[in-house]
C-alpha positions as CSV (number, residue, x, y, z in Angstrom):
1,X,0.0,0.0,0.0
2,X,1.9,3.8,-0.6
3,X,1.9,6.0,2.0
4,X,-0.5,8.7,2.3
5,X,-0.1,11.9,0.0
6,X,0.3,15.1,1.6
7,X,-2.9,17.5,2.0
8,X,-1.4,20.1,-0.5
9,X,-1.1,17.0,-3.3
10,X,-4.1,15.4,-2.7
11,X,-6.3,17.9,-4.6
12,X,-4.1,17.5,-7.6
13,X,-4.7,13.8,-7.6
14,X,-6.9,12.7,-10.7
15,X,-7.6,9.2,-12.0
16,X,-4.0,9.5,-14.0
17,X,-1.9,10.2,-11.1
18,X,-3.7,7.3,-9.3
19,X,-3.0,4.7,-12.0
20,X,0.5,5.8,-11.8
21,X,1.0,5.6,-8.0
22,X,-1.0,1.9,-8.3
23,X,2.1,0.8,-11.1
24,X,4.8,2.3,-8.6
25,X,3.4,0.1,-5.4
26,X,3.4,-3.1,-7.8
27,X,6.8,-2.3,-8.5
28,X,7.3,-2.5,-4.6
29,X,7.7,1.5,-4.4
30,X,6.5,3.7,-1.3
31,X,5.1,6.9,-3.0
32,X,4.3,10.2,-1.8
33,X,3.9,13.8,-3.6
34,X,4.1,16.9,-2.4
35,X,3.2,19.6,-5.3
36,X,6.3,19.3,-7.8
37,X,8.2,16.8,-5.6
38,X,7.6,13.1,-5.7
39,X,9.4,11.3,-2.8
40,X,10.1,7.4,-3.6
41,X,11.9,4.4,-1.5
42,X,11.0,0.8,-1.6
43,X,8.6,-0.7,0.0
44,X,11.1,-3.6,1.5
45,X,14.0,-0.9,2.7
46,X,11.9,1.2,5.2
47,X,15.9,2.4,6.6
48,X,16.7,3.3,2.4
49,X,17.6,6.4,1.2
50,X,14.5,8.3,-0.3
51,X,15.0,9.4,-3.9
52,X,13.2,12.9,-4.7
53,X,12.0,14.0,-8.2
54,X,11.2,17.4,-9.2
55,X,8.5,17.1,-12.1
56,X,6.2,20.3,-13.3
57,X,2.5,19.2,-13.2
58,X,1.0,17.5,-16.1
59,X,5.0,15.3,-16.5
60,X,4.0,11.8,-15.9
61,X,6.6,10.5,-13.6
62,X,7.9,6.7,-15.6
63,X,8.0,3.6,-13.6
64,X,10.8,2.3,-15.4
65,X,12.9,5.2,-14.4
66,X,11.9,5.3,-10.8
67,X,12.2,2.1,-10.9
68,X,16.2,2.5,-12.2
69,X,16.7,5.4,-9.7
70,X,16.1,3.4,-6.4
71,X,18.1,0.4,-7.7
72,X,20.9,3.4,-8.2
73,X,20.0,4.5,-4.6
74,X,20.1,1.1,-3.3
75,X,23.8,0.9,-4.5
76,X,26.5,0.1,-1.3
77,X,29.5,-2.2,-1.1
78,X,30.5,-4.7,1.1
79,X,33.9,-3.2,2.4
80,X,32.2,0.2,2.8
81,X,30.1,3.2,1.2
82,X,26.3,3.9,0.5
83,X,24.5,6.6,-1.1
84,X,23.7,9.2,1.0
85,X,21.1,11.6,-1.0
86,X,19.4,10.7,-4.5
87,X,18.0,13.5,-6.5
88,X,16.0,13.4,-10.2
89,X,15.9,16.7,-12.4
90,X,12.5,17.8,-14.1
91,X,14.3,15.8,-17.4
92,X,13.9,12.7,-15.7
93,X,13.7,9.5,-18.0
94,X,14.7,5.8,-18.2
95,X,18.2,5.1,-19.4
96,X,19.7,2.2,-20.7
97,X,20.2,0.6,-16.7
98,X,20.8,4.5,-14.9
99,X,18.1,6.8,-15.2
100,X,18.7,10.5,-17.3
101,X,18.4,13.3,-15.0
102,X,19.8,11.3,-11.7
103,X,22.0,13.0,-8.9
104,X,23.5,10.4,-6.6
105,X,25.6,11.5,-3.9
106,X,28.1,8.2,-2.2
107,X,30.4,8.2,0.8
108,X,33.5,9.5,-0.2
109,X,35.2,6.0,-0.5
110,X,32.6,4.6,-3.0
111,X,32.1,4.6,-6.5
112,X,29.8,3.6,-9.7
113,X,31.1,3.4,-12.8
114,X,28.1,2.3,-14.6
115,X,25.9,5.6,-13.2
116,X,28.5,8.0,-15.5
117,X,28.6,5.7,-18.3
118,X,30.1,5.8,-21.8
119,X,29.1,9.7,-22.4
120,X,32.0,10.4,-19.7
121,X,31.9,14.5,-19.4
122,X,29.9,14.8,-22.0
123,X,28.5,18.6,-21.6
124,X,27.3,22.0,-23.3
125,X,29.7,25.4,-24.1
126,X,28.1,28.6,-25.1
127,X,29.9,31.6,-27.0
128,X,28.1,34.8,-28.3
129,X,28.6,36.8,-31.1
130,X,28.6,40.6,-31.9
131,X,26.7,39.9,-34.7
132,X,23.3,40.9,-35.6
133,X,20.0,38.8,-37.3
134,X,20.4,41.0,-40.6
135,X,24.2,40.5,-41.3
136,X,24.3,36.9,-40.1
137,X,21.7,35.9,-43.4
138,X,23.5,37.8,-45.6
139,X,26.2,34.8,-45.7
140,X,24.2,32.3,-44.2
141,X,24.5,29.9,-46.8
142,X,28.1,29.8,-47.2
143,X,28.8,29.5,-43.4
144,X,26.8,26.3,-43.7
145,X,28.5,24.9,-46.4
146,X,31.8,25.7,-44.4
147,X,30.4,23.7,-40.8
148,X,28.8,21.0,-43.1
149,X,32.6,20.2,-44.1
150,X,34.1,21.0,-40.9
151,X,31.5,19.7,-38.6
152,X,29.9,16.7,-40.5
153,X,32.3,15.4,-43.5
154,X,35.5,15.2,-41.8
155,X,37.1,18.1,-44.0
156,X,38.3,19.7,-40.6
157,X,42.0,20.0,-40.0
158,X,43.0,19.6,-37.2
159,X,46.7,17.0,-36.7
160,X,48.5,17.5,-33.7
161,X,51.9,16.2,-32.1
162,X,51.6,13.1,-30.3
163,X,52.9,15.2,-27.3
164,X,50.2,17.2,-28.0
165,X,47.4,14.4,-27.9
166,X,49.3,12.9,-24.3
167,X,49.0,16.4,-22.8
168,X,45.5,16.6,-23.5
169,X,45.1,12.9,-21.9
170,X,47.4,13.2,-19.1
171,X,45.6,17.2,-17.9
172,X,43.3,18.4,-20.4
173,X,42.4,21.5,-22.1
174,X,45.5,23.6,-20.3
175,X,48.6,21.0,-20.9
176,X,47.2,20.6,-24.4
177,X,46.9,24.2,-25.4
178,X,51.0,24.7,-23.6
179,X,51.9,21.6,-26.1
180,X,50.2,23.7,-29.6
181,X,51.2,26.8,-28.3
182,X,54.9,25.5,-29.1
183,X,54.3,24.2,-32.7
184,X,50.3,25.0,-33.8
185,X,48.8,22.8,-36.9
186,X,46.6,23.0,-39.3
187,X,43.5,24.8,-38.2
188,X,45.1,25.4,-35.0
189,X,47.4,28.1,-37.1
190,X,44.6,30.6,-37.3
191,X,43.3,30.1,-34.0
192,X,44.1,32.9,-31.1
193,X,45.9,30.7,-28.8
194,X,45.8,33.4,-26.4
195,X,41.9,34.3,-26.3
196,X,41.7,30.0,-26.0
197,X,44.1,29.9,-22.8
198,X,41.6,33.0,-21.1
199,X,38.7,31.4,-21.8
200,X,39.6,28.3,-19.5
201,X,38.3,30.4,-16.6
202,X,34.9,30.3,-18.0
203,X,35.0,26.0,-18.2
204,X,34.3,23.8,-15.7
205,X,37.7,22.6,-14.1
206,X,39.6,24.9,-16.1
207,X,38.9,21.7,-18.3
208,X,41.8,19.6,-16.2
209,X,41.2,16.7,-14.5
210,X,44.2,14.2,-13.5
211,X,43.7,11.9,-16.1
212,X,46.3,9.4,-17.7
213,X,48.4,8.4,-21.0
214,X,48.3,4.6,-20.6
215,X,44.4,4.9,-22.5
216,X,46.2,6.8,-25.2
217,X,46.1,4.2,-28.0
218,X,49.5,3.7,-29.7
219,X,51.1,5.8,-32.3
220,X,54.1,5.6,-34.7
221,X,53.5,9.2,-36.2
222,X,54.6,12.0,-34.7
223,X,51.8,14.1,-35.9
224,X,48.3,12.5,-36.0
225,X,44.6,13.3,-36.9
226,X,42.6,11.9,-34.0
227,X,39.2,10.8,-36.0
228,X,36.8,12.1,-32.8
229,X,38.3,15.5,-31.9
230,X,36.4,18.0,-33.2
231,X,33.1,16.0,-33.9
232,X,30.2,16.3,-32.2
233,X,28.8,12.7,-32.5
234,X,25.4,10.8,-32.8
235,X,22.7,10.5,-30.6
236,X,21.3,14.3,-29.3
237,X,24.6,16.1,-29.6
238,X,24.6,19.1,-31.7
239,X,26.2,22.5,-32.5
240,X,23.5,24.9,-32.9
241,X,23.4,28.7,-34.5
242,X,21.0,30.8,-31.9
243,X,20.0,34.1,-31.0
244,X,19.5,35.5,-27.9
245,X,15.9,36.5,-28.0
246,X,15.7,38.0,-24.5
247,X,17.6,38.9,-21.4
248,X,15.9,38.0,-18.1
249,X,18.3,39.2,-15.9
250,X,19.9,42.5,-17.0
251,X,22.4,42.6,-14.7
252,X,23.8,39.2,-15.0
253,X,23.6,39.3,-18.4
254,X,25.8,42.9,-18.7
255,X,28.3,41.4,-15.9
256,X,28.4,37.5,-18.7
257,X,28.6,39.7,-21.8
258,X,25.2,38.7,-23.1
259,X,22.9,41.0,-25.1
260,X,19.6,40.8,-26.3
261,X,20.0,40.2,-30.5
262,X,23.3,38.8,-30.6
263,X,23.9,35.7,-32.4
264,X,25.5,32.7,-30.2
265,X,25.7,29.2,-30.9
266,X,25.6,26.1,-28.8
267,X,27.9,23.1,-28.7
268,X,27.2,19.5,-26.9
269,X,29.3,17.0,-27.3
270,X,31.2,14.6,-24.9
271,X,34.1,12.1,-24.6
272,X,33.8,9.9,-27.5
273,X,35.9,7.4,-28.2
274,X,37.8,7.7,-25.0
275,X,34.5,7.9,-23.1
276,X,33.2,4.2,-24.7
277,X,36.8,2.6,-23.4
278,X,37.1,3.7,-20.4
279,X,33.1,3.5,-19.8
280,X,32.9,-0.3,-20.9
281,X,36.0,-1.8,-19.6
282,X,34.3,0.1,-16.1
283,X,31.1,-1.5,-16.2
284,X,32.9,-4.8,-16.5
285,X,35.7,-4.4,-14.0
286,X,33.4,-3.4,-11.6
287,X,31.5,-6.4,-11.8
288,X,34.6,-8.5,-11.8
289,X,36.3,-6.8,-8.7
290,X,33.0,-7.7,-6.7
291,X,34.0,-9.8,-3.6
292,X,34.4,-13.2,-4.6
293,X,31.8,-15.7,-3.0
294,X,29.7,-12.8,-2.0
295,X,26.0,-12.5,-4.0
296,X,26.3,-9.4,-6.7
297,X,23.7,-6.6,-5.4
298,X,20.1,-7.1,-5.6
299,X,20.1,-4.0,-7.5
300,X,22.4,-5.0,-10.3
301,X,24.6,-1.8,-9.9
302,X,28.1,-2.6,-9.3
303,X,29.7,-0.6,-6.7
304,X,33.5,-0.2,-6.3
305,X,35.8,0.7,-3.6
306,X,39.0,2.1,-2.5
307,X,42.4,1.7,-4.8
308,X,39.5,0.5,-7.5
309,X,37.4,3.8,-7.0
310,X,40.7,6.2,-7.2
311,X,41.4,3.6,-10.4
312,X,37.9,4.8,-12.1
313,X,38.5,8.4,-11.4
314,X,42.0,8.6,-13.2
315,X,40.0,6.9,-15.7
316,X,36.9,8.9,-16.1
317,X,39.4,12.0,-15.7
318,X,41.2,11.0,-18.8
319,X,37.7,10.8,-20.8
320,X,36.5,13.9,-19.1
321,X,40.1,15.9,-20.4
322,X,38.9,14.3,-24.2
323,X,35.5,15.9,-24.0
324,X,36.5,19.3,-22.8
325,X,39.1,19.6,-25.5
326,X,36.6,18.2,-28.0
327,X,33.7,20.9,-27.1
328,X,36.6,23.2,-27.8
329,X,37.6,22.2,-30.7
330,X,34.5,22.2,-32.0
331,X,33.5,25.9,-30.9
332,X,37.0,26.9,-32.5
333,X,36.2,25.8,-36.0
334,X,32.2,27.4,-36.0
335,X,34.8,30.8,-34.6
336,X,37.3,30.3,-37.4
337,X,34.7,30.0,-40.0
338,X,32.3,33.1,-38.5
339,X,35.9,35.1,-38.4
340,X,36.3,34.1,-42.0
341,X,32.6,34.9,-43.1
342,X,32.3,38.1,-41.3
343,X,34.9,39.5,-40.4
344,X,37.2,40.2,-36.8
345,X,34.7,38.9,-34.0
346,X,35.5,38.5,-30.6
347,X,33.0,35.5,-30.2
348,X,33.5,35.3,-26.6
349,X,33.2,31.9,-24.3
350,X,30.2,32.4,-21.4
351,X,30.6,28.6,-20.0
352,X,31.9,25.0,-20.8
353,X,30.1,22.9,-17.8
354,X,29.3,19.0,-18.0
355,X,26.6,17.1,-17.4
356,X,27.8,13.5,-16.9
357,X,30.9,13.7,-14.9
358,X,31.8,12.8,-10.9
359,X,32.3,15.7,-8.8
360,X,33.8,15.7,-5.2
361,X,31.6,17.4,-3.1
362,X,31.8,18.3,0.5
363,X,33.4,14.9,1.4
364,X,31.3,13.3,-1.3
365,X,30.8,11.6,-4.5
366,X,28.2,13.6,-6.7
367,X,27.4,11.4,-9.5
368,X,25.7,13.2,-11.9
369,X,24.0,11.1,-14.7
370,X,21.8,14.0,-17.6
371,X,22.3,16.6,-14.9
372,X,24.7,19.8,-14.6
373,X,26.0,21.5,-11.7
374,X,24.3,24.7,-10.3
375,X,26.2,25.8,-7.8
376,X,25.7,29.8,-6.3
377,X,26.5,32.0,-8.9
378,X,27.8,30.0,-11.5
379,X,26.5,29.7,-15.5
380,X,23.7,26.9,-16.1
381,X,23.5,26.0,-20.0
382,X,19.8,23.6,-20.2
383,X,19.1,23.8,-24.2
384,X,15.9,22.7,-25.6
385,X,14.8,20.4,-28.5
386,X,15.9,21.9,-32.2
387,X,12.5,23.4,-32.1
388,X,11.9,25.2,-28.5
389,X,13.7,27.9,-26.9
390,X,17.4,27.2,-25.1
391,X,18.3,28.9,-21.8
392,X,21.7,30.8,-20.1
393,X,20.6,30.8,-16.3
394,X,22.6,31.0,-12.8
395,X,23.0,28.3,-10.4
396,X,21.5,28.9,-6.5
397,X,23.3,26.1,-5.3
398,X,20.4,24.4,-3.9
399,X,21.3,21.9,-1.2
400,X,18.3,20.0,-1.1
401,X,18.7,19.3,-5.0
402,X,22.4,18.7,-4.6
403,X,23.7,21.9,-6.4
404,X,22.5,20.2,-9.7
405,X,19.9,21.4,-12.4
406,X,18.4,19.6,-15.9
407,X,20.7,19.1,-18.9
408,X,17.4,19.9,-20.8
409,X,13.6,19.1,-21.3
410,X,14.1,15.9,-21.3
411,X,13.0,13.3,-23.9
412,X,9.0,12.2,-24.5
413,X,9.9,9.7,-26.9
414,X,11.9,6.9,-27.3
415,X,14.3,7.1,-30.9
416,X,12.1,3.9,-32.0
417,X,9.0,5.5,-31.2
418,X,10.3,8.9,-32.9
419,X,11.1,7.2,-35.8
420,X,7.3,6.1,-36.4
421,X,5.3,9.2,-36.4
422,X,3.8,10.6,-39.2
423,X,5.6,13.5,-40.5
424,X,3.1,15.9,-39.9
425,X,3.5,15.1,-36.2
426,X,7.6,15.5,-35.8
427,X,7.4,19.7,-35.6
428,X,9.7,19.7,-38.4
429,X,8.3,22.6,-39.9
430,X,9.7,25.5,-38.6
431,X,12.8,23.8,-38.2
432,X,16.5,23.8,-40.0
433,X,19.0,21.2,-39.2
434,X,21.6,19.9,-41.2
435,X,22.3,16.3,-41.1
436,X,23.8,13.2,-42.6
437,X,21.2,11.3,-42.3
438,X,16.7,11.5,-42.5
439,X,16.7,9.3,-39.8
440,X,18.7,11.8,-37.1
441,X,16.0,14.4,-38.2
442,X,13.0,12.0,-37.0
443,X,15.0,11.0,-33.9
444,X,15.5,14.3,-32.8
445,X,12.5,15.9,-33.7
446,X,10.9,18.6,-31.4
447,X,8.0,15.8,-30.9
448,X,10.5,13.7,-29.3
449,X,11.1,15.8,-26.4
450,X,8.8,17.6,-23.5
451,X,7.9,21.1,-23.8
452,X,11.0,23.2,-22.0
453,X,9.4,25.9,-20.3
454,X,7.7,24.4,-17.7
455,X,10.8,21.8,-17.1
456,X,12.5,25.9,-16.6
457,X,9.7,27.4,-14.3
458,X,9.6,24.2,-11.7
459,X,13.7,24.6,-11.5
460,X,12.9,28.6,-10.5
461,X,10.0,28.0,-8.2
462,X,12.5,25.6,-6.8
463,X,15.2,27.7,-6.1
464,X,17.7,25.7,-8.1
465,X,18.4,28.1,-10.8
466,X,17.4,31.6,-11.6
467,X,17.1,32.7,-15.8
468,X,19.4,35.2,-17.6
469,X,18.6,34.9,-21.0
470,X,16.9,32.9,-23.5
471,X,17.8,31.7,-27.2
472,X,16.1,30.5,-30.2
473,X,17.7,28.1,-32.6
474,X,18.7,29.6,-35.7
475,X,19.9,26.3,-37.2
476,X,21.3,23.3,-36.2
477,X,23.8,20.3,-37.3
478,X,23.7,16.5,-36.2
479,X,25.6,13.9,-37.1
């Protein structure tokens, strides 16, 4: 039997919310809601942690991924560590075995692997432009013929030293941009190396993590073209053309460089290659350095500990050092190509910030799986579908929602399902993306995903975040 609803919720409750709150407590789930907040824990672990979901009204909360986020929850290991706090953004869907929009805080001497995944860092980077509407369609056409090569057909040029590439393993975006500095290539020729080493104060991490050479794959060249730097990959990563269509907060936007009219554009894209390595052989070490003779976890979530845990972070660091240089990359040639188009722009960096990454956290593990950090004062990036509205806010650095906000509206749709519906029904219409492929299109239709405003408002009336500004995609490339 669930609990009993508070007063304030019970008036909202309708026939829906009822059949839903019947499917949790088959699933063995004790449910309560309290306006935007759904508490959950199971039925069988009265002493468990209690996962909290923030959903606006009307966003049917799925059983499948409640279901995935209390196994998460339930994760411990046998020499030591549990999850202390468990958290779901308003972008909260089922995920392969890890939910999308889950926050999981562990003991500081625990780890899991499998909650970060393959996508290891993957994250968004905003840069505006002093360019207006007007002057931007005058060459519109041509720019995308330029980023169709660069960004989709592998014409980009980007080699690199080998000393180069193990810089960018061993500390990311910093030791990297030291190593070009001394001998820059290709593209990297026309870049302002200078502008490139400022803008690391406005990435998460300065973009360094203490990562490692050893997944560096083997080279006999001296100078090498890494096929994934520079690319944004498949799935829902993008570079997207916007414009800022309003300021929300004058102030904060003056104090970022942000200005109502200016053209910006949008980059998210992760680790990779790198990230599928070091994510897979993960997932499978963890399972094998379980304690022999002992029963895996009921959960199926594989948990590790000590000298393995500090193992996995040099690991994931590694990825995460790949993925900031990559969103770099990738912002440098759509600024290369603008300079070439339009003349000297400044085209300056607001925020690089993840939104799959481990953070250490007051003494704790804050595994963040579809969800970015919002701590006080800092830059929020949560973009919407190809067809909605994407939004520059600040983090409030909520405590009871772990610091941590929605990497976006979150998906209605599974790609199968996406695939399937009639064409007048995808919100194509209004809509200009470039792609290899018909298929990405219907995938990543606006149908696909839940509206973004309200997914915004609940965050605000929530205290997570506060809004700055607001964009509207221009046009947008997939993979």
């Amino acid at each position: 039997m669930c609990k009993q609803e508070q007063p304030n919720s019970k008036a909202r409750r309708g026939p829906k919310l009822e059949r839903v709150i019947a499917a949790l407590a088959r699933r063995g789930l004790d449910v309560t809601r309290d306006g935007s907040v759904w508490s959950l824990r199971a039925a069988d672990s009265p002493d468990g942690v209690t996962a909290e979901v923030l959903l606006p009204d009307g966003f049917e909360l799925s059983t499948k991924a409640a279901d995935q986020l209390l196994r998460f929850a339930a994760a411990c290991h046998p020499e030591g560590g549990e999850v202390v706090a468990a958290r779901a953004t308003p972008d909260f869907h089922a995920g392969a075995r890890v939910p999308v929009g889950a926050v999981v805080a562990t003991s500081e001497d625990m780890l899991v692997p499998e909650a970060i995944g393959t996508d290891i860092n993957c994250g968004m980077r905003l840069h505006v432009v002093d360019l207006d509407l007007d002057r931007f369609l005058a060459h519109k056409a041509e720019l995308i013929d330029d980023l169709r090569g660069d960004l989709l057909l592998g014409t980009r040029d980007l080699p690199m030293r080998v000393a180069a590439l193990r810089a960018l393993y061993e500390a990311g975006a910093p030791a990297w941009l030291e190593q070009v500095a001394r001998d820059p290539l290709g593209r990297m020729r026309h870049a302002e190396l200078d502008q490139l080493e400022a803008e690391l104060e406005r990435t998460h991490e300065l973009g360094s993590f203490p990562g490692s050479d050893r997944w560096l794959p083997k080279r006999k060249l001296d100078v090498v073209r890494d096929p994934c730097l520079g690319t944004p990959g498949g799935g829902n990563h993008f570079v997207e053309l916007q414009v800022v269509e309003a300021v929300l907060d004058s102030a904060q936007a003056h104090a970022w460089g942000v200005r109502e009219g200016q053209l910006a554009f949008m980059v998210h894209s992760g680790s990779r290659s790198v990230g599928v390595a070091v994510g897979e052989h993960w997932r499978q070490r963890a399972r094998e350095l379980w304690p022999e003779g002992l029963a895996h976890p009921r959960p199926g979530v594989f948990a590790i500990h000590g000298d393995a845990a500090r193992s996995y972070l040099e690991a994931m660091s590694t990825a995460a050092n790949y993925a900031s240089v990559n969103r770099l990359l990738l912002a440098e040639l759509v600024r290369l190509r603008l300079r070439e188009r339009y003349g000297a722009l400044e085209v300056p960096l607001i925020w690089d910030g993840p939104h799959n990454l481990i953070s250490v956290e007051a003494g704790r593990n804050v595994h963040r799986k579809g969800a970015t950090p919002a701590h006080a004062g800092e830059p929020v990036l949560i973009p919407g579908s190809m067809g909605q509205a994407s939004f520059l806010m600040v983090g409030l650095g909520s405590e009871q929602w772990l610091a941590s906000a929605s990497h976006g509206a979150g998906r209605a749709l599974t790609r199968h399902a996406a695939r399937h519906l009639d064409d007048d029904a995808l919100g194509l219409a209004q809509v200009e993306c470039v792609a290899l492929h018909r298929e990405r299109l219907r995938e990543e239709a606006p149908a696909a995903y839940k509206a973004i405003a309200p997914v915004i408002d609940v965050q605000v009336e929530a205290g997570i975040v506060a809004p700055v500004a607001r964009m509207r995609p221009l046009l947008t490339f997939k993979a």
